[in-house]
C-alpha positions as CSV (number, residue, x, y, z in Angstrom):
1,X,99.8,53.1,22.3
2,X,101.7,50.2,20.6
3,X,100.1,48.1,17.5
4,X,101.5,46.3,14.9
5,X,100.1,46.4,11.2
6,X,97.0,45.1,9.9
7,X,98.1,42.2,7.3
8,X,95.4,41.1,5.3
9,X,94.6,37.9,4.0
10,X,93.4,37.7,0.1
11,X,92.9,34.5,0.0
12,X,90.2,34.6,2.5
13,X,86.9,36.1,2.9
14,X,85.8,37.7,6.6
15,X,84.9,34.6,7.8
16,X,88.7,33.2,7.6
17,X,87.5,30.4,4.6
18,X,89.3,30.5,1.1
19,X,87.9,32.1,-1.4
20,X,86.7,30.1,-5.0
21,X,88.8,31.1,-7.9
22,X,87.0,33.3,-10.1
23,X,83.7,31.9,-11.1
24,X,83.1,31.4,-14.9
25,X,79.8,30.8,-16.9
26,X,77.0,28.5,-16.4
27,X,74.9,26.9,-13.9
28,X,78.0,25.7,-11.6
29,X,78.6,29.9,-11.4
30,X,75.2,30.8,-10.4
31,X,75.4,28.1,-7.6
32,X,78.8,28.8,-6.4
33,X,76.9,31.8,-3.6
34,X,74.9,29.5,-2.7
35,X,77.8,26.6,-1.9
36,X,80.0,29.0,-0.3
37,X,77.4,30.1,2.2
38,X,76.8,26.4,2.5
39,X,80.4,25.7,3.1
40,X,80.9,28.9,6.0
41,X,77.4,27.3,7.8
42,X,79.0,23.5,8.0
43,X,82.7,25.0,9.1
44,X,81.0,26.9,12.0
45,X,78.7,23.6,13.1
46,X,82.1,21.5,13.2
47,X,83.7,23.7,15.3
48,X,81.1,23.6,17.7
49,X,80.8,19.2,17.2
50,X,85.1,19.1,17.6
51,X,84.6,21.2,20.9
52,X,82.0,19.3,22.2
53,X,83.4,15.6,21.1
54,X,87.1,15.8,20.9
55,X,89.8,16.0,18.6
56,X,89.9,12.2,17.5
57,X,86.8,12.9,16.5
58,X,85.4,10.6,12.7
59,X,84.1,11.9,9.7
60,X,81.2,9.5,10.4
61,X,81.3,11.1,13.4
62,X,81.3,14.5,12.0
63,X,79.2,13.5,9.4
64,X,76.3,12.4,12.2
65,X,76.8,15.6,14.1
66,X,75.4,17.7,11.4
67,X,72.9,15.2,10.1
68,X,74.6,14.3,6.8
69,X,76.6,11.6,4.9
70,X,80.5,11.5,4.6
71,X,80.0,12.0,0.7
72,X,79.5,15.9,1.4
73,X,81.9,15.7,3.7
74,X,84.2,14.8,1.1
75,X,82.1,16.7,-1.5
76,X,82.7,19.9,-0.3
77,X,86.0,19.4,1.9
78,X,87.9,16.7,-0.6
79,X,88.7,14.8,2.8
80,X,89.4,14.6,6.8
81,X,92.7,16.9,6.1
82,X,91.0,19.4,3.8
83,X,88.3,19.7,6.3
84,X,90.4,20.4,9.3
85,X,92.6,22.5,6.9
86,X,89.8,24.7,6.6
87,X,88.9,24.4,10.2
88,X,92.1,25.9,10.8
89,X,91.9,28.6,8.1
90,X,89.1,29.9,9.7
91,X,90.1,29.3,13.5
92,X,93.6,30.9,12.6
93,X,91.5,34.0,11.4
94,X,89.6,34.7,14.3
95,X,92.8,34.1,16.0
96,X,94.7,37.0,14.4
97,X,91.5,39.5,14.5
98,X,92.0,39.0,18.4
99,X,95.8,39.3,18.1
100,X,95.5,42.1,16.7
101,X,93.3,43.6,19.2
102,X,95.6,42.7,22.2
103,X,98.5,44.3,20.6
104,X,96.5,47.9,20.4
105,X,96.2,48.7,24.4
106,X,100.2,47.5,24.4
107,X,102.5,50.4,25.1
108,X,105.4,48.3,24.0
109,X,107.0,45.7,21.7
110,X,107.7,43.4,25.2
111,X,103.8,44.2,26.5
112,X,102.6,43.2,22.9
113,X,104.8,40.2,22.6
114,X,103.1,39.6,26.2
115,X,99.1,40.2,25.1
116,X,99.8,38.3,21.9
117,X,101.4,35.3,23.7
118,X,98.4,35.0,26.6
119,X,95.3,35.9,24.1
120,X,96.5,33.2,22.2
121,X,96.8,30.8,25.6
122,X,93.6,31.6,26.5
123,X,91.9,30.7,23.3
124,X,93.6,27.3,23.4
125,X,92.5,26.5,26.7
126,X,88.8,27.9,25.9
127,X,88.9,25.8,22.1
128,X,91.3,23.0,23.5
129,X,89.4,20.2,21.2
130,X,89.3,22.0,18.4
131,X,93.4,23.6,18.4
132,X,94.2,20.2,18.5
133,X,92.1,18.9,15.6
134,X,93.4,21.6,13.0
135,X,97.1,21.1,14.4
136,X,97.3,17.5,13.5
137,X,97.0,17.2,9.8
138,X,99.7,17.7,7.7
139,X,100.5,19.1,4.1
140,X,97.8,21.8,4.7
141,X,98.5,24.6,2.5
142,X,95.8,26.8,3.6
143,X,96.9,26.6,7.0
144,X,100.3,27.4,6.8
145,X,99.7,29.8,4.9
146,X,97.8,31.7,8.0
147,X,100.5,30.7,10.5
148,X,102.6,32.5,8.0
149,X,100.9,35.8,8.6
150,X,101.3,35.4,12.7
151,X,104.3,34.9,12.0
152,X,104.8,38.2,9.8
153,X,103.0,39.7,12.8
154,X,105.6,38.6,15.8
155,X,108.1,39.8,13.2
156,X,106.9,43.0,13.5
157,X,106.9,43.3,17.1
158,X,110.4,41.6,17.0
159,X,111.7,43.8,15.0
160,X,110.8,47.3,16.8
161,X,112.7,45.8,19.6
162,X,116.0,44.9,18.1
163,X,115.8,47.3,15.1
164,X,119.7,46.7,14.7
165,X,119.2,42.7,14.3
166,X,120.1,41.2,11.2
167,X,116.3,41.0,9.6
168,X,116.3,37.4,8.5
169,X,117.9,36.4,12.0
170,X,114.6,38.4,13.3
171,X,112.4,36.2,10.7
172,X,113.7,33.0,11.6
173,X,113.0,33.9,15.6
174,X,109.8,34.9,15.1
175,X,109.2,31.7,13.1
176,X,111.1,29.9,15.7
177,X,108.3,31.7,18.4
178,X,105.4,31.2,16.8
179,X,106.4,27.4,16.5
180,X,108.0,27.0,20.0
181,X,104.2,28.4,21.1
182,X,102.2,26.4,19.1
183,X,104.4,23.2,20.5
184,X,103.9,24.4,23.6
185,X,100.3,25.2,23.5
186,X,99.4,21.6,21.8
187,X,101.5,19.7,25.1
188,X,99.4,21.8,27.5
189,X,96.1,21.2,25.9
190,X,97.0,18.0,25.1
191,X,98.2,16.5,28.7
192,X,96.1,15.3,31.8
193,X,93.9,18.4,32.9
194,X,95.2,17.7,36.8
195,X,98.9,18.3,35.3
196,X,98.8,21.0,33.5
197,X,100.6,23.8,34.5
198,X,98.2,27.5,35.2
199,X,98.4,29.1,32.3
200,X,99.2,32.7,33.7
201,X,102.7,30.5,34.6
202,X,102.8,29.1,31.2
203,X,102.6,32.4,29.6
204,X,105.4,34.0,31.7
205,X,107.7,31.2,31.4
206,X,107.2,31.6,27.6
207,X,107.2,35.1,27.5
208,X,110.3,35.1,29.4
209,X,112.5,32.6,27.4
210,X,111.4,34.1,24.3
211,X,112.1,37.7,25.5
212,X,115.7,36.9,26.4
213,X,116.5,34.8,23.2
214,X,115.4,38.4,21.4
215,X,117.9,40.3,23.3
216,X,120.7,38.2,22.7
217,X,119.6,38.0,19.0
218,X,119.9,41.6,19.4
219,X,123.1,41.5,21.3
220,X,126.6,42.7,19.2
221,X,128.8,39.1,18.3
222,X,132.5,38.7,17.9
């Protein structure tokens, strides 16, 4: 069977969140469990309030939803783009658990590329709200920082297919894939539900212009 490498995250716990730097001394220390665990429980109730309400969804509006006040809001997120930064920290980390997965009954880099590409359709159109919330804010270092590692992961597959490319040629496709998906993915979601196009087509068509751009990466030039 085909799989690619596990690439693990230090920077985040199971649960997909960052973890605290390392704790020091006093009563802030012996607290810090206690916030942490606090701070997993709120990120998984505003997934579930972004999926039910929408992606243009307040912090008073978030705020409501999980019977607080925008002060802990801010207190424990700093504000709306740190909280959807973590959002996406932890979304992106389920994400690559189930990336993983798909590329493990794969019998090749073009059937990985394929279970990657449709695993992560699917989960767009079954979280639609909530990919667009974590893809709008911007200077979110957290977040990049896990579309990084997909992108180390398509890499991967790219590069067991055209193991003759240049290697930073392969870096900057796979880049260029997991961006031209994400781009993709957000127009779908994003559009009228009567227009969008079936996603088993949306898949293909992306599989297939992706899939030829490798192979003339991988093709000999003058």
């Amino acid at each position: 069977m085909f799989s690619i490498t596990e690439h693990p995250d230090e920077s985040v716990n199971s649960n997909g969140l960052e973890l605290a730097d390392e704790p020091g001394d006093g009563r802030a220390t012996r607290w810090e469990p206690h916030r942490k665990a606090r701070r997993i429980a709120m990120i998984r109730e505003i997934r579930m309030i972004v999926h039910e309400i929408g992606p243009d969804i307040s912090m008073e509006e978030i705020a409501v939803g999980l019977g607080t006040s925008k002060s802990v809001l801010y207190r424990y997120f700093g504000d709306k783009n740190g909280l959807q930064a973590a959002l996406g920290t932890y979304t992106l980390a389920r994400t690559r658990r189930r990336l993983q997965e798909a590329s493990r009954s794969a019998e090749s880099p073009a059937q990985a590329l394929d279970a990657m590409m449709r695993t992560y359709l699917d989960l767009v159109a079954r979280s639609r709200n909530v990919f667009l919330f974590v893809n709008r804010p911007s200077g979110n270092g957290p977040l990049q920082s896990s579309v990084q590692q997909v992108e180390e992961m398509v890499t991967e597959v790219l590069r067991m297919e055209a193991p003759d490319a240049d290697p930073e040629r392969v870096s900057l496709w796979a880049a260029g894939t997991v961006g031209l998906v994400r781009a993709a993915a957000e127009h779908w979601a994003d559009g009228p539900p009567e227009e969008r196009t079936e996603l088993d087509q949306l898949a293909d068509d992306l599989t297939t212009m992706l899939w030829r751009g490798l192979h003339a990466l991988a093709s000999p030039t003058d």
